[in-house]
Residue frames as a rotation matrix with the C-alpha (Angstrom) as fourth column:
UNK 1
-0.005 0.766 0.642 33.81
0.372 0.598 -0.710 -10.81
-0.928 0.235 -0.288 -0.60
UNK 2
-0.833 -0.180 0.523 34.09
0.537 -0.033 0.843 -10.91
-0.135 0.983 0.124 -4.51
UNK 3
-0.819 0.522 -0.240 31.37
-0.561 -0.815 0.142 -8.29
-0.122 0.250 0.960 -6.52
UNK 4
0.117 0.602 0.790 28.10
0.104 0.784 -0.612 -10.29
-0.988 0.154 0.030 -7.46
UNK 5
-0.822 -0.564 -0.074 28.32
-0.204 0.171 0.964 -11.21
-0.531 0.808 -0.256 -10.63
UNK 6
-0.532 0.657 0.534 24.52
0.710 0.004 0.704 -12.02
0.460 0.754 -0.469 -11.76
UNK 7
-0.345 0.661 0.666 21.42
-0.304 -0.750 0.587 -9.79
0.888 0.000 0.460 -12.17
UNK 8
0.768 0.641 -0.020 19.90
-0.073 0.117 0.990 -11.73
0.637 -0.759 0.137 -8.87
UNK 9
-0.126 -0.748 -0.652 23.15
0.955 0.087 -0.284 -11.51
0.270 -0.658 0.703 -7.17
UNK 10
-0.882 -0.472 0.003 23.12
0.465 -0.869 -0.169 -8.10
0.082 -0.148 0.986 -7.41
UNK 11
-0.068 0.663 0.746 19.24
-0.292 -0.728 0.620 -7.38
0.954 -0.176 0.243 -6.74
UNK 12
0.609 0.076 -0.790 19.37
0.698 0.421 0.579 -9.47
0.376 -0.904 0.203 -3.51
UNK 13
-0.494 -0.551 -0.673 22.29
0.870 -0.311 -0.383 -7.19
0.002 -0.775 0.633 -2.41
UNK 14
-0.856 -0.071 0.512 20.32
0.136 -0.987 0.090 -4.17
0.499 0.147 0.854 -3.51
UNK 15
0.433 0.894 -0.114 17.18
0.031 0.112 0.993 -5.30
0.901 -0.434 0.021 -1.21
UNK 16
0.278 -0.463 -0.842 19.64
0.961 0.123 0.249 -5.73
-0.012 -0.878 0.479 1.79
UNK 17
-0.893 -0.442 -0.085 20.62
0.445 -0.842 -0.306 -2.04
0.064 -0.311 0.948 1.11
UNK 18
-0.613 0.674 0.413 17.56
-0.102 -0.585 0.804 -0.66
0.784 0.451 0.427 0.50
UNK 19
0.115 0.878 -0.464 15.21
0.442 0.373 0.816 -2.61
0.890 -0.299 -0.345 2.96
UNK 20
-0.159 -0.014 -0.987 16.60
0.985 0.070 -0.159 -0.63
0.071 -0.997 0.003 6.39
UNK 21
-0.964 -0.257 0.071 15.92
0.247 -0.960 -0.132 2.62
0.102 -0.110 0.989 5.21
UNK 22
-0.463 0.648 -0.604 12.83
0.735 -0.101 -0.671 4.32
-0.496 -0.755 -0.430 7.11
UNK 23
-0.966 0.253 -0.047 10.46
-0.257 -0.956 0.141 6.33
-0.009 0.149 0.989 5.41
UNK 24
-0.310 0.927 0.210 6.75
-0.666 -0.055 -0.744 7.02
-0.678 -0.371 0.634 5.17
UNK 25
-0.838 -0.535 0.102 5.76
-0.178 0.447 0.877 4.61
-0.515 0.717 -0.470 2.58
UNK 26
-0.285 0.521 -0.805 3.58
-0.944 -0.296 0.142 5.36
-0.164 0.801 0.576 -0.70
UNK 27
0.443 0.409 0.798 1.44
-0.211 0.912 -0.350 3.00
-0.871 -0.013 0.491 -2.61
UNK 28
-0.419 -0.457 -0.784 3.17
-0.810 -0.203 0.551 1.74
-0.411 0.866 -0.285 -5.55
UNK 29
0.504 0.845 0.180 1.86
-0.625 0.501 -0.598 -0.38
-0.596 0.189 0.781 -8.38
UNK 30
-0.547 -0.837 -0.009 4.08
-0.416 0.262 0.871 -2.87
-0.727 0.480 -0.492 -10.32
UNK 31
0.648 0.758 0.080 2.80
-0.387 0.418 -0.822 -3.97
-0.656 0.501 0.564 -13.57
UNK 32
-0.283 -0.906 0.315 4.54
-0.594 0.423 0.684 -6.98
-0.753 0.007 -0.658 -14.79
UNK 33
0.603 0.493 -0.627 4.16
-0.777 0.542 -0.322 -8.48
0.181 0.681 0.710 -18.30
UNK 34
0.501 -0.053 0.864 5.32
-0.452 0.835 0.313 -12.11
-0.738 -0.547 0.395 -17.49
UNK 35
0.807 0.016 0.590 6.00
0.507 0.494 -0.706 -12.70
-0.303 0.869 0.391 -21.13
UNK 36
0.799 -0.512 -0.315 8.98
-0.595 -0.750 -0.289 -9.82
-0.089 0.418 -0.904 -21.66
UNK 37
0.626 -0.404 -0.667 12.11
-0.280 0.682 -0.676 -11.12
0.727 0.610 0.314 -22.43
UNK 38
-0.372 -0.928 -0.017 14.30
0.141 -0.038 -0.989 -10.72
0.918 -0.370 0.145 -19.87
UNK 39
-0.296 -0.010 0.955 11.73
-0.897 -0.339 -0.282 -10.96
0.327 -0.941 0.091 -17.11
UNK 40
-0.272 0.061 -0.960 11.17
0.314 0.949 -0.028 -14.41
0.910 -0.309 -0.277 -14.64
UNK 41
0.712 0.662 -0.234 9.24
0.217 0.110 0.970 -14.97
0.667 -0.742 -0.065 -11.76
UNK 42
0.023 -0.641 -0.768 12.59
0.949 -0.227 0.217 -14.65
-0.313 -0.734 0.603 -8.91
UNK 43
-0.803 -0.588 0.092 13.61
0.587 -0.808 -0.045 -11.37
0.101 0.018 0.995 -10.64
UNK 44
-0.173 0.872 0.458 10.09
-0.003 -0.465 0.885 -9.71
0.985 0.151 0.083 -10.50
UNK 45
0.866 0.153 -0.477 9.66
0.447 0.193 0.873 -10.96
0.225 -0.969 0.099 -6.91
UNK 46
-0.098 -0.777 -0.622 13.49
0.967 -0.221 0.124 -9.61
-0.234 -0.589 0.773 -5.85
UNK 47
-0.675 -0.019 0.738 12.37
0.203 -0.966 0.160 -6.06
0.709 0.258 0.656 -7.37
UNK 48
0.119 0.887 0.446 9.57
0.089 -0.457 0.885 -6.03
0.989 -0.066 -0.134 -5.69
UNK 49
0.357 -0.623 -0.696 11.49
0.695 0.675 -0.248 -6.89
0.624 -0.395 0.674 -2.85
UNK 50
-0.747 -0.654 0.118 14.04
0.649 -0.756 -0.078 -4.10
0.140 0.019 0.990 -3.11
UNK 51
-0.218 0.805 0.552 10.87
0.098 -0.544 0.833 -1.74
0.971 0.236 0.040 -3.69
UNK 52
0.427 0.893 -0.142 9.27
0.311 0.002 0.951 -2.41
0.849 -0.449 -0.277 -0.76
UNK 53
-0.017 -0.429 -0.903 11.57
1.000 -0.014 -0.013 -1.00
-0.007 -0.903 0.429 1.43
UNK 54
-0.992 -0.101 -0.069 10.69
0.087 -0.978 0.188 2.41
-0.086 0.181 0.980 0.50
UNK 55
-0.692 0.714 0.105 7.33
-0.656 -0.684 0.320 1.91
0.300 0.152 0.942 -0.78
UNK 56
-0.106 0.733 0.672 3.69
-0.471 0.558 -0.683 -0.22
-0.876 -0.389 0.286 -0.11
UNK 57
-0.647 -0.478 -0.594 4.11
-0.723 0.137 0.677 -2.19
-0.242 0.868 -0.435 -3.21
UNK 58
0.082 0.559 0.825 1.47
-0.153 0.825 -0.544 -4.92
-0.985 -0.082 0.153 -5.22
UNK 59
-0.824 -0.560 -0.089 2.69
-0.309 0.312 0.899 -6.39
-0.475 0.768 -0.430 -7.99
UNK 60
0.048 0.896 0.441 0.37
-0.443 0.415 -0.795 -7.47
-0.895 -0.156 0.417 -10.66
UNK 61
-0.833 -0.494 0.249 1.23
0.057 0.371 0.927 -9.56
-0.550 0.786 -0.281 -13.90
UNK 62
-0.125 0.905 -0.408 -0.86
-0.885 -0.287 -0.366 -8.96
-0.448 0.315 0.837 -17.02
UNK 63
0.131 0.565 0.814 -3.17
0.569 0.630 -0.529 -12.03
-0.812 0.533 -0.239 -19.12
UNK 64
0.264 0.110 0.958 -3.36
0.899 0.332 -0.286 -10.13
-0.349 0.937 -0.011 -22.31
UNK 65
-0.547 -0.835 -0.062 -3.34
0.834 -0.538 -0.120 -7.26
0.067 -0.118 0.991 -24.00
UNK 66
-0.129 0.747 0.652 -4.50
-0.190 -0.664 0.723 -4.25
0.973 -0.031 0.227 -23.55
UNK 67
0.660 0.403 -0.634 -5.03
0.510 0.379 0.772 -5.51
0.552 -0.833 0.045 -19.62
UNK 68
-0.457 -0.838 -0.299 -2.25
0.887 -0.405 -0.221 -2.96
0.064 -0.366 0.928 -18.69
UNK 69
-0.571 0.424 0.703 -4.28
-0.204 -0.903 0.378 0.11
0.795 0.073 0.602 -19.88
UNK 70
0.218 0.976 0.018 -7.09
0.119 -0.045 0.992 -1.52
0.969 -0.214 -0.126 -17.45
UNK 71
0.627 0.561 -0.541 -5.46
0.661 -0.016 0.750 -1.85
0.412 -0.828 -0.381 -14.70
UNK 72
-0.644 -0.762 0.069 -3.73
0.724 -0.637 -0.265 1.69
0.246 -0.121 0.962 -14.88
UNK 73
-0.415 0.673 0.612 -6.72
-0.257 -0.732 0.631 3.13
0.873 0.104 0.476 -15.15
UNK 74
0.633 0.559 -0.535 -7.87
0.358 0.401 0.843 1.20
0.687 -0.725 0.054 -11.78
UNK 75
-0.123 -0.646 -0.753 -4.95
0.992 -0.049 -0.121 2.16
0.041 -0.762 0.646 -10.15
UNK 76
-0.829 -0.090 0.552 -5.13
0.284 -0.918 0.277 5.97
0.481 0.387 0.787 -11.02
UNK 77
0.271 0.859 0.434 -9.06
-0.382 -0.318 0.868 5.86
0.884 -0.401 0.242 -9.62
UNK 78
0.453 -0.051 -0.890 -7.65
0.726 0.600 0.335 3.91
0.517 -0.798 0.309 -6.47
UNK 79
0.909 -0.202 0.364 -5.29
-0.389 -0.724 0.570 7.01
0.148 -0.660 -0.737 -5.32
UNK 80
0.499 -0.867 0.008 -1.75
0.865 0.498 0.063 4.69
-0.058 -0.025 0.998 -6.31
UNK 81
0.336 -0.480 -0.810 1.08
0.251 -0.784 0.568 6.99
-0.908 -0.394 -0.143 -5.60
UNK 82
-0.314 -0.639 -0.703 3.30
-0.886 -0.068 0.458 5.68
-0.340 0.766 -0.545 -8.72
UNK 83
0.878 0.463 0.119 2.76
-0.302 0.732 -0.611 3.12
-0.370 0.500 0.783 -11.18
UNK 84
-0.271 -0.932 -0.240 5.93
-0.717 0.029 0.696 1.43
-0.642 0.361 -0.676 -12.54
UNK 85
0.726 0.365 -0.582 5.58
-0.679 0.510 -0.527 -0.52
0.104 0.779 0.619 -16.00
UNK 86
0.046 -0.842 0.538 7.76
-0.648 0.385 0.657 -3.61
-0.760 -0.379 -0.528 -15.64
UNK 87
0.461 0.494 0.737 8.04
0.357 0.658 -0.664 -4.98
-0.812 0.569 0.127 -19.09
UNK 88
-0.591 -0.489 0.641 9.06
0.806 -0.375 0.458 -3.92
0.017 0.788 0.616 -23.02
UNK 89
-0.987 0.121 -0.106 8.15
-0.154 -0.893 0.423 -1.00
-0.043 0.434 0.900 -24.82
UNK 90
-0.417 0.866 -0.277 4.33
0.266 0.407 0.874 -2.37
0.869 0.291 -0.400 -25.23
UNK 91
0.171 0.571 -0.803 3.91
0.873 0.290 0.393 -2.22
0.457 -0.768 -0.449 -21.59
UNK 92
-0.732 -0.612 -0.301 4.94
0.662 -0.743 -0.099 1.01
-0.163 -0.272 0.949 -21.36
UNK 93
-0.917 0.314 0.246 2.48
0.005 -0.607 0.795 2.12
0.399 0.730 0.555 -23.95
UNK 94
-0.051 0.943 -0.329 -0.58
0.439 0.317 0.841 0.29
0.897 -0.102 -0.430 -22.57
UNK 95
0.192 0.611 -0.768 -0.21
0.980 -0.079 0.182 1.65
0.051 -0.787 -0.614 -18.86
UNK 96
-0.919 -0.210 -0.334 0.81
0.146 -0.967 0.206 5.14
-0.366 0.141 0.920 -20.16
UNK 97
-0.850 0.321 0.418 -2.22
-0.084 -0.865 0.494 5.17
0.520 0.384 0.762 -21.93
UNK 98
0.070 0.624 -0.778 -4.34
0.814 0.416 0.406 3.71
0.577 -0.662 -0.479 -19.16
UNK 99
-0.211 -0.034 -0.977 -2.80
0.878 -0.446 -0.174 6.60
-0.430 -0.894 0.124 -17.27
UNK 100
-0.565 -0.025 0.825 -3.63
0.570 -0.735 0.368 9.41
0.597 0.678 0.429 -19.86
UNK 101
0.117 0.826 0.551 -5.34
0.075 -0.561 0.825 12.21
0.990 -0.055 -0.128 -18.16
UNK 102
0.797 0.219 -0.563 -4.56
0.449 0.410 0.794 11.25
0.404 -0.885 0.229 -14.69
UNK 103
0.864 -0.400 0.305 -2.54
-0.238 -0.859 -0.453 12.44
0.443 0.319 -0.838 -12.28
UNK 104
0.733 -0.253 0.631 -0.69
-0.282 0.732 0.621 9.64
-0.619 -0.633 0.465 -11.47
UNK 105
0.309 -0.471 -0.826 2.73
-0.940 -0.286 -0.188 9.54
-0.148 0.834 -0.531 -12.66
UNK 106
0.990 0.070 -0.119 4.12
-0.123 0.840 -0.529 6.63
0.063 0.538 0.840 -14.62
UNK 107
-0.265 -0.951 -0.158 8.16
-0.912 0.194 0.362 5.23
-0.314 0.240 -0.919 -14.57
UNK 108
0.826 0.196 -0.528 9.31
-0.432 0.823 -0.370 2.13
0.361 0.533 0.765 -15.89
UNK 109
0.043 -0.789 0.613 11.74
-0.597 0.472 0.649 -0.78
-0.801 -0.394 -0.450 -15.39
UNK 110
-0.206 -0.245 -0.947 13.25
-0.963 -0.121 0.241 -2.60
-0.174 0.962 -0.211 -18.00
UNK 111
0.070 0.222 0.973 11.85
-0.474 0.865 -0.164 -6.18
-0.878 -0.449 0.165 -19.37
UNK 112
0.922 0.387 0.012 11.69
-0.092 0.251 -0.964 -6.14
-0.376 0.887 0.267 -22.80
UNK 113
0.482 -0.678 0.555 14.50
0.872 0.432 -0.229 -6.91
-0.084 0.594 0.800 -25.43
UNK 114
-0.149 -0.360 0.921 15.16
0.616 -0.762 -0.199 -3.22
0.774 0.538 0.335 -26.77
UNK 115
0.373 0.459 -0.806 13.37
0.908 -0.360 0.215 -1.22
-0.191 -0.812 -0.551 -24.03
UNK 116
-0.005 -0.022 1.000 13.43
0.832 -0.555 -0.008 2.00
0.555 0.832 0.021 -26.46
UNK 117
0.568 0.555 0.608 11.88
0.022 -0.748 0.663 4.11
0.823 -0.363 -0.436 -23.75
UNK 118
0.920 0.061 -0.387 13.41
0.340 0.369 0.865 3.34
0.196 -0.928 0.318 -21.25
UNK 119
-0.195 -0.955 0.225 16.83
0.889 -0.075 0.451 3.92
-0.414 0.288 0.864 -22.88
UNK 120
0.312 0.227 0.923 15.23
0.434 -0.898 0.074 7.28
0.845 0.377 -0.379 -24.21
UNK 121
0.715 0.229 0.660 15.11
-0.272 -0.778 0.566 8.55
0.643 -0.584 -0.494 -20.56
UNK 122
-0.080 -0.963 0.256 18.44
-0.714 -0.124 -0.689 7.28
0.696 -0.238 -0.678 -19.26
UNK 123
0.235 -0.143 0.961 17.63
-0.744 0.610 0.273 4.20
-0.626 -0.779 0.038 -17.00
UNK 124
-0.490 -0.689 0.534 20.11
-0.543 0.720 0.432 1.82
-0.682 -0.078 -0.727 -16.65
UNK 125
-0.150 0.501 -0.852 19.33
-0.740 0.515 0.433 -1.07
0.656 0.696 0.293 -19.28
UNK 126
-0.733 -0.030 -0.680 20.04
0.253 0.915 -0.313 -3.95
0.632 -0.401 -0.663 -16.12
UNK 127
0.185 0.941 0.282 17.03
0.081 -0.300 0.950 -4.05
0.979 -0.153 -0.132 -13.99
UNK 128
0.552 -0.034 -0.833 18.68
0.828 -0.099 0.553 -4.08
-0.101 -0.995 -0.026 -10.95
UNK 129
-0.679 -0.619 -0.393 20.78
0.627 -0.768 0.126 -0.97
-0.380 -0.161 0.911 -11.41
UNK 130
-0.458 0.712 0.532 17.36
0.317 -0.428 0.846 0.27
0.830 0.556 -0.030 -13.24
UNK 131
0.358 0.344 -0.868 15.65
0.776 0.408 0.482 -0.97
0.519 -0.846 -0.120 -9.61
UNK 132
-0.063 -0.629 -0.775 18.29
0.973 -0.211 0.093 1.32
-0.222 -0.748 0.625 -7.92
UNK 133
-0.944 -0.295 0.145 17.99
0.323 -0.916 0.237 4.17
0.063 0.271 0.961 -9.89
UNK 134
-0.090 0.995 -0.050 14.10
0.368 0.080 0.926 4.14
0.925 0.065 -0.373 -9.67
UNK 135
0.329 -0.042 -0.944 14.82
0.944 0.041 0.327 4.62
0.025 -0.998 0.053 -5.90
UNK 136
-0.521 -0.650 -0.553 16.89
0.787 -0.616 -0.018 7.11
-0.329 -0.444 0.833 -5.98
UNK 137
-0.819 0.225 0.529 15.20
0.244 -0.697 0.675 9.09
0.520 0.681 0.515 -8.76
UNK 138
0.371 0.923 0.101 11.82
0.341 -0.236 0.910 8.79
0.864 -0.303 -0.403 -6.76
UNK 139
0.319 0.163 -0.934 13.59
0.912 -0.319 0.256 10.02
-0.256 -0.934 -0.251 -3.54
UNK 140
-0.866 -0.412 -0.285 14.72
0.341 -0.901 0.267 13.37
-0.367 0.134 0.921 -5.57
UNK 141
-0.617 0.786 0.021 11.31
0.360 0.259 0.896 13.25
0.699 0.561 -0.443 -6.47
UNK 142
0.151 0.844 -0.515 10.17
0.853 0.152 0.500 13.43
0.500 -0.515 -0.696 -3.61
UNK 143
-0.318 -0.945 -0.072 12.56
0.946 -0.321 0.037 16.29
-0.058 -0.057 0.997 -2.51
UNK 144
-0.981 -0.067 -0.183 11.86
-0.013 -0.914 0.406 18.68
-0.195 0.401 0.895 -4.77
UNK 145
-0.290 0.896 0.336 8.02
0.445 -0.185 0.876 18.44
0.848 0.404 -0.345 -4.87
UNK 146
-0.002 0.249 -0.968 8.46
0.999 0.043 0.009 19.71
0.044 -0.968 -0.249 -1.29
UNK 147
-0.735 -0.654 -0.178 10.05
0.435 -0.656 0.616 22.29
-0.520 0.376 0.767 -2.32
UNK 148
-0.976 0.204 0.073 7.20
-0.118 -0.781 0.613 23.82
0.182 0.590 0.787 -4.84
UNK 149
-0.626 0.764 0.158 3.76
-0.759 -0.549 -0.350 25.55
-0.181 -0.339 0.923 -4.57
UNK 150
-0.275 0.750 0.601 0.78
0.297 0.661 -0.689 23.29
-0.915 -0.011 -0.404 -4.63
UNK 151
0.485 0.784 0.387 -0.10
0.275 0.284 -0.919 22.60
-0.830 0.552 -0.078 -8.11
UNK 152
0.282 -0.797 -0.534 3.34
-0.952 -0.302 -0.053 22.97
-0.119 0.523 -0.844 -9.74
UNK 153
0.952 -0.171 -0.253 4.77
0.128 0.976 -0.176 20.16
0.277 0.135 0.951 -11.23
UNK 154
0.386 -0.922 -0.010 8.78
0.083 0.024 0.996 19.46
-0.919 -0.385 0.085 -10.42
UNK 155
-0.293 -0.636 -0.714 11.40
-0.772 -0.283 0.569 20.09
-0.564 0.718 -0.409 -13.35
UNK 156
0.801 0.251 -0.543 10.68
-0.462 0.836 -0.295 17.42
0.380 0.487 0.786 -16.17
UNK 157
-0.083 -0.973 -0.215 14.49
-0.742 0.205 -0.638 16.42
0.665 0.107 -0.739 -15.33
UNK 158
-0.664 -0.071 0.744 13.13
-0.740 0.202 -0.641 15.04
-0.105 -0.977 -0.187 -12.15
UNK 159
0.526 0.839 0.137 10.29
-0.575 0.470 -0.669 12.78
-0.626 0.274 0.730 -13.81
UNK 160
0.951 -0.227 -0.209 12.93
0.045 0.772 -0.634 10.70
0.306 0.594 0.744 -15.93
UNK 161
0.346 -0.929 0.133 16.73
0.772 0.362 0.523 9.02
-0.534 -0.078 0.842 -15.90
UNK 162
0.924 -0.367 -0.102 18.46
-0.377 -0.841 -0.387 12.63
0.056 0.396 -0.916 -16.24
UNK 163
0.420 -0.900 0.114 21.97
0.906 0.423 -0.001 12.38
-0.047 0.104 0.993 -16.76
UNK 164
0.141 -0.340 -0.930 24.29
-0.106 -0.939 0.327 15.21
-0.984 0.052 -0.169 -16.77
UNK 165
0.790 0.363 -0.494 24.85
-0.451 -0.202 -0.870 16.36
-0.416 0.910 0.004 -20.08
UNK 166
-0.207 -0.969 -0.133 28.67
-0.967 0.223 -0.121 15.28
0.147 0.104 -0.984 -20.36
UNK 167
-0.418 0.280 0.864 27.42
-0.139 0.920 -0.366 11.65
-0.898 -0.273 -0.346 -19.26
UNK 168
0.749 0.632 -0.200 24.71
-0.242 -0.020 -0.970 11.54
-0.617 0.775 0.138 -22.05
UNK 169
0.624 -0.216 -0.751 27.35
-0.780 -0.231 -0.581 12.40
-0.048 0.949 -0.313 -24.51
UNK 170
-0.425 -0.859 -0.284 29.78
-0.886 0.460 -0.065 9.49
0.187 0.224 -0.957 -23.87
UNK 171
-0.160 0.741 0.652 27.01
-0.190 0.625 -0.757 7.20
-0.969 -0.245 0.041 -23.40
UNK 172
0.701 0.683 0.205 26.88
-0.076 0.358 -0.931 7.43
-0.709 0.637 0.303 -26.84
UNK 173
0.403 -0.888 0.221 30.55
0.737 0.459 0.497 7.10
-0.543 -0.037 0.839 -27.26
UNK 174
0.689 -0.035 0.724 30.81
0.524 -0.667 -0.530 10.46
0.501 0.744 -0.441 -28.13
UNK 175
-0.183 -0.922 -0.340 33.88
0.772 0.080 -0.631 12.48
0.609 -0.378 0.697 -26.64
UNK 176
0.340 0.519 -0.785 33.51
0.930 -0.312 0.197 14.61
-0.143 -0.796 -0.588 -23.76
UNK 177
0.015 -0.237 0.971 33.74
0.499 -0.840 -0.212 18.74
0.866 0.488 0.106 -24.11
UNK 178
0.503 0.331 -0.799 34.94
0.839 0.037 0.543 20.18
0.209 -0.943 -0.259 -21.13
């Protein structure tokens, strides 16, 4: 069977991998600006999809603006495990600062043209290989918070799209130093 070849070819297979794997499952929040460039009603619905085989997922598209900050800040009082901004750089901003102060942490998936942030902290620019790495990253997440004392935080490394360092550098088509 040939590779898939579009973005919904290739989140449908990444829900078929994803959906038999067994764990306890967290609440997660998706906030979806509807308007981003590169996001559409099938691909928003196959993330969540893919998601839900790990976590308790409820997707929620915003109306205007500023309507991200509100309902980050609802989620955060609700006891949401993770919040996940699904949108540009804007929607990043609005449910980052909805979450200010809280201790509810924040990731993102890409939706927007540029998706600055996102590309700051190393996830993928496609949203399904974003989708995938979100997974993974939240199951080293979860890992290593076993792993330290109540009321430590994990490494920052472990809270964004680390990369080794040798990756990083040819990501930016710089040569590797080994």
């Amino acid at each position: 069977m040939p590779p898939p070849d579009t973005a919904l070819e290739r989140a449908e297979e990444l829900a078929e991998r994803v959906l038999p794997a067994r764990a306890p499952k967290r609440r997660m929040l998706v906030i979806v600006n509807p308007y981003a460039t590169t996001v559409s009603a099938r691909l928003k619905n196959l993330v969540v999809y893919a998601l839900q085989g790990r976590y308790s997922v409820e997707a929620v598209d915003t109306e205007a603006r500023e309507h991200a900050t509100q309902i980050t800040r609802e989620a955060a009082s609700e006891g949401y495990d993770v919040v996940v901004a699904f949108g540009g750089d804007g929607t990043v901003n609005e449910a980052a600062n909805g979450l200010a102060g809280s201790d509810t942490p924040l990731t993102c998936l890409p939706g927007g043209a540029t998706n600055v942030y996102c590309r700051t902290l190393g996830i993928p620019k496609d949203v399904v290989d974003a989708t995938e790495h979100l997974l993974r990253m939240a199951d080293e997440f979860q890992a290593a918070t076993g792993r330290h004392r109540a009321g430590e935080r994990p490494p920052l490394r472990l809270l964004r799209g680390h990369r080794p360092r040798r990756e990083r550098g040819r990501a930016r088509g710089q040569p590797i130093r080994g």
